[in-house]
Each structure stands twice: as structure tokens, then as C-alpha cells.
C-alpha positions, 0 to 999 in steps of 0.5 A, a space after each residue: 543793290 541799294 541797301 539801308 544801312 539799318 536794314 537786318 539782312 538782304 532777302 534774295 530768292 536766286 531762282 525765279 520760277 515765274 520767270 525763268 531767271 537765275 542770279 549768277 552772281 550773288 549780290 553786294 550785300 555791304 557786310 549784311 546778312 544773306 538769306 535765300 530761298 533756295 527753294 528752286 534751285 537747292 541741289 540742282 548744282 553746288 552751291 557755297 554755303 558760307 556765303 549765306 545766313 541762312 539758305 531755305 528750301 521748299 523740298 518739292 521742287 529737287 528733294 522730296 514732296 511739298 511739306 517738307 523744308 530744309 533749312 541751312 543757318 549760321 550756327 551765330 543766328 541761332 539766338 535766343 534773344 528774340 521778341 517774346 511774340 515769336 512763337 515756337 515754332 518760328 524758333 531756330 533755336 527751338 529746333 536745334 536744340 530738339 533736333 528737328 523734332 521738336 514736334 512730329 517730323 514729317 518722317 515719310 518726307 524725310 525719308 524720300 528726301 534721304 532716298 534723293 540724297 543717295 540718288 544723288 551721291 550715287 549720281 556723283 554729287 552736285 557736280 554731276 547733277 549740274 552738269 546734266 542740267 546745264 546739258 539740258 537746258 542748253 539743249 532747250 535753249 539752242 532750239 529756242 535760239 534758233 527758232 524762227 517761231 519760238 523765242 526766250 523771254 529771258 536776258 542769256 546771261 540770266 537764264 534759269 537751268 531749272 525753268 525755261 520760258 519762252 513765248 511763240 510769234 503770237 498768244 494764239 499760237 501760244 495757246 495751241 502749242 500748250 494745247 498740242 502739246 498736252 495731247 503729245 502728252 507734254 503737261 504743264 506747260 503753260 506759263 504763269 498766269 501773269 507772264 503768258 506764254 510758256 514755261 518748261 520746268 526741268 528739275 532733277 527729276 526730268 530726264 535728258 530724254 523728256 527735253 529732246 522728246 519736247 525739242 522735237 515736239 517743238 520742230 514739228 509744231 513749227 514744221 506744221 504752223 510756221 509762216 512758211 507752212 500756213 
């Protein structure tokens, strides 16, 4: 990367849900701070937090419902000494010292939250979970590979475990397959209103049965539609 030498921090969000890539490896930030929204990928597989500042996550994607946000910092970015229009709220510092609660915690938020981080112990931690999610994206992704109708508009060795996306032999199939699909009973398919094509979203959440019921989904649409069935 090519880092100013007066710049603060290095801003990263390591899973792009728009289109469908991972950071594998996290980039040379030369001695700067790491911040990363975590947001996509927080609990989705370990992740090594003395590699980072701060580590930001939306709950609604692996943890809980939207509203709700974890932060991990370094104890040593927690300062007071900060511009006097920073307001309250936007104070790390504020929140620490008050344990979260400065203001009114979302409690129901939290307590699912806590209801998934014992799922997921149960489960046998991060390890465990990461396996599953990597069985389930291989599975999406060895289909797509060898589709002659389908394909992955992802770099293989970017790929995202937790949104996969790929694209059909024309927009007009695209659009059939979403539509299709959503009679099977397969929603939310479609892709990012600026990338087109299709993304399958399979967080924690989303179980090995609902990836083979979409792979054979998938055989079927192309059984019914590929070139040699027109």
C-alpha cells in the first residue's frame, strides 16, 4: 500500500459484501494503526486481534440484530486527548469508563448477542465455525467452477467465505435465475444494485443444507436453460 507517512491510521474493511472478496492477508501498514470494519466477517473464523487498533463490527451480519455494535480497541487509543467538538458519544474513552453504559444499552441486542456467543462455543469456537463456512463456500464455489453456465466474478484467491458472487452467461438469464429462484423459495439473491448479477450471502447462520438445496437449484436451472437444452 501506499501509505503517506503523515497519515493517523490505515482504514481496511476486510470483507467486501458488494463483491464478494476476502483480504487474506492483511496489509503492510509500515508501523501505522489498523482499523477494520469487521463487520461481515466478525466471528465468521478466529481472527488475531493484536494485529489491530481497533476491530468495528456491525452485529447483523454473524452476532445479532442491526443496532447493535461491538467494538475491540487498543487499551493505548483509549485517550482523553481529543479535539473538544468530539462529541460524547463518539468518545471511546466515555464508554470505557462507564462500561458500555454510559446511555441506555440496547439490552435485547446484547442478550441475543450472548445467546450466539454460547451457540458458538457450544459449537467449539471459531475454529469450528470457519470450518463449516469454508466447507460451505467450497461447496457453492466447486459448483460454480465447473458450471458451463454459471461463473465467479471473484480472483480465487480473493474469494469471500461469507458472499458469493457470480453471474450467468447473460443479464437476461441473470434475471430469470433471481426470479426462478425466488419461486423455489431462494431470496435475496440478486447482486448489488451496481455489480448486477447474483450474490449468495451464507453467513453463520445459513446452514450446509440451505447451500446443497441452492447447488441443486442451480443444476436444475441449468439442466432447463443451458445451451444445449434451448
Amino acid at each position: 500500500l501506499d501509505i503517506r507517512d503523515d497519515a493517523d491510521y490505515v482504514y481496511m474493511c476486510d470483507n467486501n459484501t458488494i463483491f464478494g472478496t476476502k483480504f487474506k492477508n492483511l496489509p503492510n501498514t509500515k508501523g501505522k494503526i489498523l482499523v477494520n470494519d469487521a463487520s461481515s466477517s466478525f466471528l465468521s473464523e478466529p481472527m488475531d486481534v493484536t494485529k489491530y487498533g481497533i476491530i468495528f463490527a456491525g452485529a447483523q451480519k454473524n452476532v445479532g440484530p442491526a443496532g447493535t455494535v461491538i467494538v475491540i480497541i487498543r487499551e493505548d487509543l483509549i485517550t482523553k486527548d481529543l479535539e473538544k467538538y468530539v462529541p460524547i458519544m463518539l468518545r471511546y474513552d466515555i464508554h470505557a469508563e462507564n462500561g458500555s453504559m454510559y446511555n441506555t444499552p440496547p439490552t435485547y441486542g446484547i442478550y441475543l448477542c450472548g445467546k450466539v456467543f454460547k451457540w458458538l462455543l457450544n459449537l467449539g469456537g471459531l475454529e469450528a465455525i470457519e470450518k463449516i463456512n469454508i466447507e460451505k463456500a467450497n461447496l457453492l464455489y466447486d459448483y460454480i467452477d465447473q458450471s458451463k453456465m454459471f461463473y465467479g466474478t471473484v480472483d480465487k484467491a480473493s474469494r469471500s467465505l461469507m458472499n458469493v458472487c457470480f453471474k450467468s452467461t447473460s443479464e437476461a438469464l441473470d434475471e430469470l435465475f433471481i426470479k426462478e429462484a425466488k419461486q423455489e423459495g431462494f431470496d435475496n439473491l440478486k447482486g448489488y444494485r451496481t455489480v448486477g448479477g447474483m450474490r449468495a450471502s451464507i453467513y453463520n447462520a445459513m446452514p450446509m443444507e440451505g447451500i446443497k438445496a441452492l447447488v441443486a437449484f442451480m443444476a436444475r436451472f441449468e439442466v432447463k436453460y443451458g445451451e444445449n437444452h434451448a
